[in-house]
C-alpha positions in Angstrom: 12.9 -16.5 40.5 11.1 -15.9 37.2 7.5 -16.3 39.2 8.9 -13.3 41.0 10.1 -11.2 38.7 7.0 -11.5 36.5 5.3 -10.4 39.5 7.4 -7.2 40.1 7.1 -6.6 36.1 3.9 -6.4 37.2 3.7 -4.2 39.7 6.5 -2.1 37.9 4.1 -1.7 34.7 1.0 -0.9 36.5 3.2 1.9 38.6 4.4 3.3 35.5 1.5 3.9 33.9 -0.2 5.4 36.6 2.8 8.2 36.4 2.3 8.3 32.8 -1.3 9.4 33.2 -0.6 11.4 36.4 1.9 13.4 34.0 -0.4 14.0 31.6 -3.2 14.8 33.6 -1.1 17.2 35.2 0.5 18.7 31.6 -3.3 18.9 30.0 -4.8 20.7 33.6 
């Protein structure tokens, strides 16, 4: 269970920022 879940962390963290930066690209264009 832990394996996984530091997997989906992850995966979770790496999504995240990509909507952070998304965001911002799309609140500096």
């Amino acid at each position: 269970k832990s394996k996984i879940n530091d997997r989906e962390r992850l995966e979770m963290k790496k999504y995240c920022n990509h909507d952070r930066k998304h965001t911002m690209h799309k609140e500096t264009r």
